[in-house]
FIZA-471757 format. One line per field, with one value per residue: residue number from 1; x, y negated, z of N, C-alpha, C, O in turn. Coordinates in Angstrom, 1 decimal. Layout:
# FIZA-471757
num: c(NUM, ...)
n_c1: c(X, ...)
n_c2: c(Y, ...)
n_c3: c(Z, ...)
ca_c1: c(X, ...)
ca_c2: c(Y, ...)
ca_c3: c(Z, ...)
c_c1: c(X, ...)
c_c2: c(Y, ...)
c_c3: c(Z, ...)
o_c1: c(X, ...)
o_c2: c(Y, ...)
o_c3: c(Z, ...)
***
This chain:
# FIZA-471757
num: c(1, 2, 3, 4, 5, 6, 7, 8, 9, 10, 11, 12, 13, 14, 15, 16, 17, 18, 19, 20, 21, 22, 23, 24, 25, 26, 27, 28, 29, 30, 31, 32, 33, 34, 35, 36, 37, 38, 39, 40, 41, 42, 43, 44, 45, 46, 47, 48, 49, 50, 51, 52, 53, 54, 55, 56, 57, 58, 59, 60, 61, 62, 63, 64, 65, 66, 67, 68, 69, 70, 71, 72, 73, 74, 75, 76, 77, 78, 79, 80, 81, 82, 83, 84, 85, 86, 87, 88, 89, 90, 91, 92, 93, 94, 95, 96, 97, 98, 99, 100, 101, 102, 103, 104, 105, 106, 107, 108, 109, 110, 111)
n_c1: c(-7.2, -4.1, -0.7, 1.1, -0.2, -1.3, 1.2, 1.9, 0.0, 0.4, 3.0, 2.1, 0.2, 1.5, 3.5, 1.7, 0.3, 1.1, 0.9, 2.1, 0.6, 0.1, 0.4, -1.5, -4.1, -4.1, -4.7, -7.3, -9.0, -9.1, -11.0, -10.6, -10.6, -12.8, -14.6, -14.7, -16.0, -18.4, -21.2, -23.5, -24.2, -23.1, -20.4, -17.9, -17.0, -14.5, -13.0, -14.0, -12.4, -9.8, -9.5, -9.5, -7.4, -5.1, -5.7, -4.7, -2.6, -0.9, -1.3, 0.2, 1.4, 1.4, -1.1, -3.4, -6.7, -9.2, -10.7, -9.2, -7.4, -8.7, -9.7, -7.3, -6.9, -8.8, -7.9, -5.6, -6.6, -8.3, -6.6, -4.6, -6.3, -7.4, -5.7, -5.0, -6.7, -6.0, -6.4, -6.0, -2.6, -2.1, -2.2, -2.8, -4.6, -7.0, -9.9, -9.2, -6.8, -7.4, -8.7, -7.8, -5.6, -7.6, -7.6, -4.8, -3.0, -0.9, -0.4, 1.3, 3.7, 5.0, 6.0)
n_c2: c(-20.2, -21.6, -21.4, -21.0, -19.8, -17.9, -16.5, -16.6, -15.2, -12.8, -11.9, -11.6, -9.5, -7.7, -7.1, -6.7, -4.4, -1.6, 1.7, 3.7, 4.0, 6.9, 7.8, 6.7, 7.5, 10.7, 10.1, 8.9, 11.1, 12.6, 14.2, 12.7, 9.9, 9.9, 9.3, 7.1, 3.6, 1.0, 2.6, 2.3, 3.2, 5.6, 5.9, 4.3, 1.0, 0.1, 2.2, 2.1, -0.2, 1.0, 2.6, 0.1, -0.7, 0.7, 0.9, -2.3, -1.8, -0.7, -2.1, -4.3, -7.5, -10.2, -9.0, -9.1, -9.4, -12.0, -11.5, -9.3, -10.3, -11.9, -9.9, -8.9, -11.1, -10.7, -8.3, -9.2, -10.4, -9.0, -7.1, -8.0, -9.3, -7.2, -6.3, -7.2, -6.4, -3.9, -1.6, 0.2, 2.7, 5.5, 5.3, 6.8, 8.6, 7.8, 5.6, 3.3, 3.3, 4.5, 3.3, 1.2, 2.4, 3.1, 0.7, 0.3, -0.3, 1.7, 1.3, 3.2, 2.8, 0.6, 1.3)
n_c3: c(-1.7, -0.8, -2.1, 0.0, 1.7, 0.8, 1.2, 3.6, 4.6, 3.2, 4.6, 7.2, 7.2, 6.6, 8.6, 10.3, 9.2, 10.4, 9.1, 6.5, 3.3, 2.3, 5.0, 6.5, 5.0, 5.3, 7.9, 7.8, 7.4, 9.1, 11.9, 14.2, 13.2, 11.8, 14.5, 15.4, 15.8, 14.1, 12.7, 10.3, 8.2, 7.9, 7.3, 9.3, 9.8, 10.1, 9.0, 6.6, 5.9, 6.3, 4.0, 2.1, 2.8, 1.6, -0.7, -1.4, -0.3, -2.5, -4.5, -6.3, -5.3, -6.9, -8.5, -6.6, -6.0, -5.3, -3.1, -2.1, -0.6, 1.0, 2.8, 4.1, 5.5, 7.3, 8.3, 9.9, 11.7, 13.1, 13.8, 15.7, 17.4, 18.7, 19.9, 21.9, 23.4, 24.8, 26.6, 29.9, 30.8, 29.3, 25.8, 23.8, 23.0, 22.3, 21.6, 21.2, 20.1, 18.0, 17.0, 15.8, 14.1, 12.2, 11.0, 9.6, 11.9, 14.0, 17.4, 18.9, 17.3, 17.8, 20.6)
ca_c1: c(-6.1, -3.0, 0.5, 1.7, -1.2, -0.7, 2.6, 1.8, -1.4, 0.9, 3.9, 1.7, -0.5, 2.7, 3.9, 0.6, 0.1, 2.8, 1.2, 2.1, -0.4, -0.7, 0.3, -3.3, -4.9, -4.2, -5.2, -8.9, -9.6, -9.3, -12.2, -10.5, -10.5, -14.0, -14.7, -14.8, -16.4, -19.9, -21.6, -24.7, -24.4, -22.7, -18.9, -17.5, -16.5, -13.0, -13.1, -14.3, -11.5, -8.4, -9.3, -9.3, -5.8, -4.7, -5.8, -4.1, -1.2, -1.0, -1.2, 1.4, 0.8, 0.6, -2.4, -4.4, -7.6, -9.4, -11.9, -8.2, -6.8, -9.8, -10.0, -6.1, -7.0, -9.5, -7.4, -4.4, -7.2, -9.0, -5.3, -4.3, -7.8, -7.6, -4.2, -5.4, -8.1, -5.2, -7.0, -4.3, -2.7, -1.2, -3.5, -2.1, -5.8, -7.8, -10.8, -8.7, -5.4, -8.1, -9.8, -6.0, -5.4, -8.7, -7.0, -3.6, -1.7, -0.9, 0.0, 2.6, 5.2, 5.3, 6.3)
ca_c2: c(-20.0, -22.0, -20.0, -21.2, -19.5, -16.0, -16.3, -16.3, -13.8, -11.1, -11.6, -11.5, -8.4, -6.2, -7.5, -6.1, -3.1, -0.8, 2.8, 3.8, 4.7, 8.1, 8.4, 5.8, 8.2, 11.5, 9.6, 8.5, 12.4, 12.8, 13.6, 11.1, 9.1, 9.4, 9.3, 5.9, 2.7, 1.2, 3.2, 2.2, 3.3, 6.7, 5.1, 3.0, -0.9, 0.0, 3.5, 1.7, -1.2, 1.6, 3.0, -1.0, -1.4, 1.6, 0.1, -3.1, -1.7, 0.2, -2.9, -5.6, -9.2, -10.5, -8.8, -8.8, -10.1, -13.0, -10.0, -8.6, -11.3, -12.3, -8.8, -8.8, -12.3, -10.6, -7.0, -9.3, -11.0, -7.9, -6.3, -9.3, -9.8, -5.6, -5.7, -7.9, -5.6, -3.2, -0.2, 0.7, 3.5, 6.2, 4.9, 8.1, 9.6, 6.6, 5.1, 2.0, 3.2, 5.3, 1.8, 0.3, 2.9, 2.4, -0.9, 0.4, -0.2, 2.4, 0.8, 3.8, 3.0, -0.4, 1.5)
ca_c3: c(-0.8, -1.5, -2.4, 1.0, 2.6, 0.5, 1.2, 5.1, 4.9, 3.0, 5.7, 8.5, 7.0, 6.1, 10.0, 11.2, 8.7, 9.9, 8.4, 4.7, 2.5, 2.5, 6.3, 6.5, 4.0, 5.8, 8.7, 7.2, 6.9, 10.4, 12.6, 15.3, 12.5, 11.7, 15.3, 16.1, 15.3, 14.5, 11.5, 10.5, 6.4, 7.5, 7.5, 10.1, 9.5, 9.8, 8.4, 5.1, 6.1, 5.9, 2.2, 1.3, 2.6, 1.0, -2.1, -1.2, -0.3, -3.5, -5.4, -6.7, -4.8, -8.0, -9.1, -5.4, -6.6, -3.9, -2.4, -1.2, 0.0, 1.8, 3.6, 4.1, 5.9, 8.0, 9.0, 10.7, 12.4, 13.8, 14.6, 16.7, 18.5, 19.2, 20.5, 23.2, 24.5, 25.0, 28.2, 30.9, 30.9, 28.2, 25.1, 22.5, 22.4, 23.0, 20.8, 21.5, 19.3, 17.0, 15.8, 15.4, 13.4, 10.9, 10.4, 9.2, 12.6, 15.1, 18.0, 19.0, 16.7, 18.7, 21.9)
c_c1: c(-4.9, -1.8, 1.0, 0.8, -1.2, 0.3, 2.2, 1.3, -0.1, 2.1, 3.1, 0.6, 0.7, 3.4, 3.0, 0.1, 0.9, 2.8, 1.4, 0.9, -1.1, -0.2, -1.4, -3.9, -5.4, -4.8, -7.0, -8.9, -9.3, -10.4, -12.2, -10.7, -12.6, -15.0, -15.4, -15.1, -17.9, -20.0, -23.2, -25.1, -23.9, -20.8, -18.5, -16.8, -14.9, -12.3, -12.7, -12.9, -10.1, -8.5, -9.3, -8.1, -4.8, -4.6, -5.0, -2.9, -0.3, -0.9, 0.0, 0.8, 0.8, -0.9, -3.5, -5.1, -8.1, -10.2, -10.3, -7.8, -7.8, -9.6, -8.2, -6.0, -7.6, -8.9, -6.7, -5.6, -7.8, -7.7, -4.6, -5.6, -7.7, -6.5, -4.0, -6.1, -7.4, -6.0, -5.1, -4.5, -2.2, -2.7, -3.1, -3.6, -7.1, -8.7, -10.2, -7.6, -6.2, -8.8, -8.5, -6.0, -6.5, -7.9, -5.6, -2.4, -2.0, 0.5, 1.2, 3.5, 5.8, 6.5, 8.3)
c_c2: c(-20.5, -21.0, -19.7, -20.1, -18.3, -15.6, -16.1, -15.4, -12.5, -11.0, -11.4, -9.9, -7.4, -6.3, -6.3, -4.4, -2.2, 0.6, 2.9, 4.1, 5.8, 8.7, 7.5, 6.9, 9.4, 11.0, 9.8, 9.9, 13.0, 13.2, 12.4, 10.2, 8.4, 9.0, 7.7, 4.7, 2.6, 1.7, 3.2, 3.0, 4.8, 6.5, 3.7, 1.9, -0.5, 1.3, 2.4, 0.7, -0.4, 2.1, 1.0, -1.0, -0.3, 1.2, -0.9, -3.1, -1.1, -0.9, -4.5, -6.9, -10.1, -10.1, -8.4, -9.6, -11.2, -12.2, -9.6, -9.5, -11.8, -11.4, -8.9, -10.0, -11.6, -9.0, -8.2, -10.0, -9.6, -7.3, -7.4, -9.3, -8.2, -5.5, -6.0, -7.6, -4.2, -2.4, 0.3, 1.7, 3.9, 6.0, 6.1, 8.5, 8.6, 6.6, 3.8, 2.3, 4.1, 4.1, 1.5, 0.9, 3.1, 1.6, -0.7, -0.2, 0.6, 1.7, 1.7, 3.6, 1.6, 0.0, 1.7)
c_c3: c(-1.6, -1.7, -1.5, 1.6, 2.3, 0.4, 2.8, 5.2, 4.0, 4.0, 6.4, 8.2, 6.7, 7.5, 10.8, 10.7, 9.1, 9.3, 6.9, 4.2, 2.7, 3.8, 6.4, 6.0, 4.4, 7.7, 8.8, 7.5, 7.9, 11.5, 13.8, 14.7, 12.5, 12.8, 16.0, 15.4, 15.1, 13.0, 11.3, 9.0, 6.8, 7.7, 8.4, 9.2, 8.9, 9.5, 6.6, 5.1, 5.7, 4.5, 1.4, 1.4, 2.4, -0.2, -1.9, -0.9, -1.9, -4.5, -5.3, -6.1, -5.9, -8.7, -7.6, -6.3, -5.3, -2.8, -1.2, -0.2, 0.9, 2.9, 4.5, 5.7, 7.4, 8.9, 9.8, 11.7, 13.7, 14.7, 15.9, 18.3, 19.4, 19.8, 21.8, 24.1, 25.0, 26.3, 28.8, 30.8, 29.4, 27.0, 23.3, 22.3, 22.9, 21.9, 20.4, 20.2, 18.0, 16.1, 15.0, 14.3, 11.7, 10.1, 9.6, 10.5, 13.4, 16.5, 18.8, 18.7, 17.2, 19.9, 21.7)
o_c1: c(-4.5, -2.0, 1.6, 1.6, -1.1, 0.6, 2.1, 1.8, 0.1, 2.3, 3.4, 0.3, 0.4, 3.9, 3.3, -0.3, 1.8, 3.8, 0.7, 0.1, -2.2, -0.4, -2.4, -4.4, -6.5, -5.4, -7.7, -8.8, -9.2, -10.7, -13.0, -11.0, -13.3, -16.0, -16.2, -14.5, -18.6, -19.1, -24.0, -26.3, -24.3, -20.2, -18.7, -16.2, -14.4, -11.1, -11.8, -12.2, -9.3, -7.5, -9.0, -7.4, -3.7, -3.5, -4.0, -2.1, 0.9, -0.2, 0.3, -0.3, 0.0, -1.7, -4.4, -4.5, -7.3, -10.1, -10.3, -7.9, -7.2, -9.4, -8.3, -5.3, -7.0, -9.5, -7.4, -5.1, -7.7, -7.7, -4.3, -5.6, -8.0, -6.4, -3.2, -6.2, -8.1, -5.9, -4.0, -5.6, -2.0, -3.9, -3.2, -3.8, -7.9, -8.6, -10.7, -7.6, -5.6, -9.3, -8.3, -6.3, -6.2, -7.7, -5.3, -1.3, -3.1, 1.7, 2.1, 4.5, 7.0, 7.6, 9.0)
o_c2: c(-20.0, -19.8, -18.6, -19.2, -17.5, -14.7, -14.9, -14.5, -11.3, -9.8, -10.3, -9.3, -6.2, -5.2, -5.3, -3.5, -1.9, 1.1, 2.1, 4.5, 5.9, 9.9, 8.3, 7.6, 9.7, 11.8, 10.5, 9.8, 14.3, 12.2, 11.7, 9.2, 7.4, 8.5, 7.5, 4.6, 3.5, 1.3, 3.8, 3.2, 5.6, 7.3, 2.5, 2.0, -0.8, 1.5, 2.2, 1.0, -0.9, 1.9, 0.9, -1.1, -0.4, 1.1, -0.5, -4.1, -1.2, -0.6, -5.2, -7.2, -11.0, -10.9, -7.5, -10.3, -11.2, -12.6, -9.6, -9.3, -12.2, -11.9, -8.9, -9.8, -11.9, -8.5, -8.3, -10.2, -9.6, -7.0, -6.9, -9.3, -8.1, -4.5, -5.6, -8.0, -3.4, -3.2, 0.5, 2.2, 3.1, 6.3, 5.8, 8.8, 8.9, 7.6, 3.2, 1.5, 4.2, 4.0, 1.5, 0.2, 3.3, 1.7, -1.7, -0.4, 0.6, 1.8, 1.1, 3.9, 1.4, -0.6, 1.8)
o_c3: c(-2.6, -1.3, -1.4, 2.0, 3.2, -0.2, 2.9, 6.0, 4.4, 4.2, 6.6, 9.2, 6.5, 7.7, 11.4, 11.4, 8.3, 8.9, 6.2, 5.0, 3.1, 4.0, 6.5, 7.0, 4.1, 8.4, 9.6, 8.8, 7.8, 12.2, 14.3, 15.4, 12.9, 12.5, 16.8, 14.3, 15.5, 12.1, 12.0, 8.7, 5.9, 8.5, 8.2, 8.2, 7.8, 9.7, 5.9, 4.1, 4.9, 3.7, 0.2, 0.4, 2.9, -0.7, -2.5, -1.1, -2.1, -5.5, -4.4, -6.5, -5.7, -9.3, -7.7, -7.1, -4.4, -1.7, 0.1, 1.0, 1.9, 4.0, 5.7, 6.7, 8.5, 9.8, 10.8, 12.8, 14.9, 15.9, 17.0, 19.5, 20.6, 20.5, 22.7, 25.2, 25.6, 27.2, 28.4, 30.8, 28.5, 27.2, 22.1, 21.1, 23.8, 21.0, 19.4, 19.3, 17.0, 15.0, 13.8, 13.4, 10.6, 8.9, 8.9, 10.2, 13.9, 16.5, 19.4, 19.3, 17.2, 20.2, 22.7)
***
């Protein structure tokens, strides 16, 4: 990944990230949290995806390793493609704003 390219992936992942850390973190420990997604190990996809970008947020963009940055690559992709599948109607207690929020965006603070 060129500098240009982790120069775009960390604006467009801090664009798309909008909870902090430890609002994400108290989040995870949710049972809405744990609620939703596919779990084949015991932990959903994007269960396991919010303790990465906890970690990732947590760390200096100098020292992301390529693992982060790869993943980082692949949250703004998932938050983008999810935001599209948006369900009509009040989406506050949804499975829909419960995945978003896996990912580190809650699509409320949009509204």
């Amino acid at each position: 990944m060129s500098s240009d390219e982790r120069d775009e992936t960390y604006s467009e992942f801090y664009d798309c990230v909008n909870m902090q850390p430890k609002e994400l973190e108290e989040w995870l420990e949710t049972d809405e949290s744990k609620s939703v997604g596919d779990s084949d190990s015991g932990e959903s996809t994007g269960h396991r995806s919010g303790r990465r970008i906890v970690d990732i947020k947590r760390t200096k963009k100098d020292d992301l390793t390529e693992s982060q940055w790869g993943h980082m690559d692949k949250v703004v992709g998932y938050i983008h493609r999810h935001l599209n599948q948006k369900p009509d109607g009040d989406v506050e207690d949804t499975d829909w704003r419960y995945s978003l929020m896996n990912w580190g965006h809650d699509p409320l603070k949009d509204a």
